[in-house]
C-alpha positions in Angstrom: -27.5 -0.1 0.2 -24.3 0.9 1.3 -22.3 -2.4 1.0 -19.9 -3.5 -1.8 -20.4 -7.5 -3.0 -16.8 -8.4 -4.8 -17.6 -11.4 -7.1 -15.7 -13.1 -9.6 -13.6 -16.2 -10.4 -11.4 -18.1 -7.8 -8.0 -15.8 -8.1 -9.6 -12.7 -9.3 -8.4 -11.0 -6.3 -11.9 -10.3 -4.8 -10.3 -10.8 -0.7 -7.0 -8.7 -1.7 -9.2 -5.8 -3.8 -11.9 -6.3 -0.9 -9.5 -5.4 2.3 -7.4 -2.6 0.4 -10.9 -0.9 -0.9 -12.0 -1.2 2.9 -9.0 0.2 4.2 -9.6 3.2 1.3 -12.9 3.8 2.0 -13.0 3.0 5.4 -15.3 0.5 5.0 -15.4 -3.1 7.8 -14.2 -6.3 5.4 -16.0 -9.8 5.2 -14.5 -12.7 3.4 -17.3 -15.1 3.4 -15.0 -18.1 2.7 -13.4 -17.2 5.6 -16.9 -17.1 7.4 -17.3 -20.9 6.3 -14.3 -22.0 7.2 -14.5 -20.4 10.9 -17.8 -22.1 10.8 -17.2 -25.2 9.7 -14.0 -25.4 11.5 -12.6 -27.1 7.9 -10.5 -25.4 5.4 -12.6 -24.8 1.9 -11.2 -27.7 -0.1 -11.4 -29.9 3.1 -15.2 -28.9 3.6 -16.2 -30.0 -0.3 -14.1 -33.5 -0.1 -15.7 -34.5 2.9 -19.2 -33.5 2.7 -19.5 -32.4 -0.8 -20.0 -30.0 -3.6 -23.9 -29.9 -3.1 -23.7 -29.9 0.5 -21.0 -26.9 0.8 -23.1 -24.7 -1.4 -25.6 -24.8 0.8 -23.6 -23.9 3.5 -21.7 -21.4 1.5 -25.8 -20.0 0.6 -26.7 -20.2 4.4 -23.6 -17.9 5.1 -24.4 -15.6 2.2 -28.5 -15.5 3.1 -27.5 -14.6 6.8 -25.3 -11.4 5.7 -26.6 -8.2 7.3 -24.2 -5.4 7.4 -23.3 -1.6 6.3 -20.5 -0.2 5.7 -19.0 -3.2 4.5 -17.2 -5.0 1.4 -17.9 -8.3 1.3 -15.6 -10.9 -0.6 -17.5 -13.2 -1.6 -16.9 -17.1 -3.0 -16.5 -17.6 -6.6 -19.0 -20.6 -6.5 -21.4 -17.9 -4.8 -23.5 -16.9 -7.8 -24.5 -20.8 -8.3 -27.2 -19.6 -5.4 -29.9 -16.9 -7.3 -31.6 -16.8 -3.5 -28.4 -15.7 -2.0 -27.3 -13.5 -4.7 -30.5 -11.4 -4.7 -30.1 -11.1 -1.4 -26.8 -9.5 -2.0 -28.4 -7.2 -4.7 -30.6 -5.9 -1.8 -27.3 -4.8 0.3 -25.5 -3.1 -1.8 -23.6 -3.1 -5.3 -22.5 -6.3 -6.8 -18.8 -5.8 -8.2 -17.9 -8.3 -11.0 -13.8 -8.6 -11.0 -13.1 -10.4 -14.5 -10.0 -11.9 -15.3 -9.0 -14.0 -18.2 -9.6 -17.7 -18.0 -4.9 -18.1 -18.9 -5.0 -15.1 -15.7 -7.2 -17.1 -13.5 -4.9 -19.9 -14.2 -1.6 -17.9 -13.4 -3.4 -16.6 -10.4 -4.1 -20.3 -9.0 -1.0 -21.5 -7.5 -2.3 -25.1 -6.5 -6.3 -25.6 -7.1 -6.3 -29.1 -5.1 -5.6 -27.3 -1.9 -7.5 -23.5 -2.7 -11.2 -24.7 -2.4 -12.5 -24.3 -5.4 -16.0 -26.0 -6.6 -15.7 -28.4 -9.7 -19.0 -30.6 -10.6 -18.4 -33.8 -11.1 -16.0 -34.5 -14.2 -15.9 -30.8 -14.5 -11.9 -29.2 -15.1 -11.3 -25.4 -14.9 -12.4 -24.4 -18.3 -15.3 -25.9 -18.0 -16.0 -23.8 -14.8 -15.0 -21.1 -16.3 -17.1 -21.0 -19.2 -20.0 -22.1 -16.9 -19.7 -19.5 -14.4 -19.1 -15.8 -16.7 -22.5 -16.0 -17.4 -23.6 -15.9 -14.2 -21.1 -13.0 -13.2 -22.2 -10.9 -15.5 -25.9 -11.7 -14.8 -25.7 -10.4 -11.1 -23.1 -7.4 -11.5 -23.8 -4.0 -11.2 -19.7 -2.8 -12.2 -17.8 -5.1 -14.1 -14.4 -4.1 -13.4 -11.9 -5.9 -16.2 -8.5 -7.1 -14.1 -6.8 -8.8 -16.5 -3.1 -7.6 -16.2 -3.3 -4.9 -13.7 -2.3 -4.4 -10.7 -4.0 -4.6 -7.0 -4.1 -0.8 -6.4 -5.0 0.5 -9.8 -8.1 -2.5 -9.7 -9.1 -0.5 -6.1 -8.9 3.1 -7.7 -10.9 1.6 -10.8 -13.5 0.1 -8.5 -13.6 3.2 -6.2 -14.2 5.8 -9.5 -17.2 3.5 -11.3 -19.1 3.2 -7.9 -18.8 7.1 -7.7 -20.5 7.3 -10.7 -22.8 4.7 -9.8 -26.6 6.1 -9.9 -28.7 3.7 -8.8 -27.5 2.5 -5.3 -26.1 5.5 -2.9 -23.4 4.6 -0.3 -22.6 6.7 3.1 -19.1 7.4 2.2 
């Protein structure tokens, strides 16, 4: 139990927040959309047009499902919690961060969405997503940290000070 799972929307800084709160705690760092891309050998958005939505979340659940680690904050995708296998798998390694933003944040935060990777159902746009996937955040966090106009550093110190408090899972550090 001594991982940290960042989850949240596409642009809620969960591979930014996830390397500076391993460099702070002095914790290793997985991005697992990263992890499918160096698997895959596709970039994310290049992986869902060719073989599709369905077909990269199960990759994306494989990658997630073969995680075993300690000591380590995992960034995870923000279509990750579509897999209830996967994320209580997660739950069993350590304590699931929720980093909420804003749907007009996410937005700002998401510079060009055709080329970031991000998973849209069919006929779906991004409010839609949105609205689909806060349920599902909140359902699997243990810390919901609210990001919405702060900064990178204070978002770390916020993190680092609830899972200090945090009774029910210890971590080694």
């Amino acid at each position: 139990m001594d991982n940290i799972i960042l989850i949240g929307m596409p642009g809620a800084g969960k591979s930014t927040v996830g390397i500076l709160l391993s460099k702070t705690l002095g914790m290793r760092f997985i991005d697992t959309d990263i992890v499918l891309q160096e698997q895959s050998g596709k970039l994310l958005q290049e992986m869902i047009r060719t073989v599709g939505t369905g077909a990269f979340l199960k990759t994306e659940e494989e990658i997630l499902l073969s995680l075993q680690c300690r000591n380590t904050v995992i960034a995870t995708g923000g279509s990750a919690v579509f897999s209830c296998e996967a994320m209580e798998h997660l739950a069993t390694l350590g304590i699931v961060v929720y980093l909420k933003v804003t749907f007009d944040e996410m937005v700002l935060r998401l510079r060009n969405i055709t080329t970031r990777g991000i998973v849209l159902f069919e006929g779906q746009d991004l409010h839609e997503m949105y609205d689909l996937r806060i349920p599902l955040y909140e359902m699997y966090a243990n810390i919901t940290i609210d990001c919405a106009g702060t900064d990178m550093e204070t978002i770390v110190e916020t993190v680092v000070r609830k899972l200090r408090k945090f009774p029910e899972k210890k971590l080694s550090w």
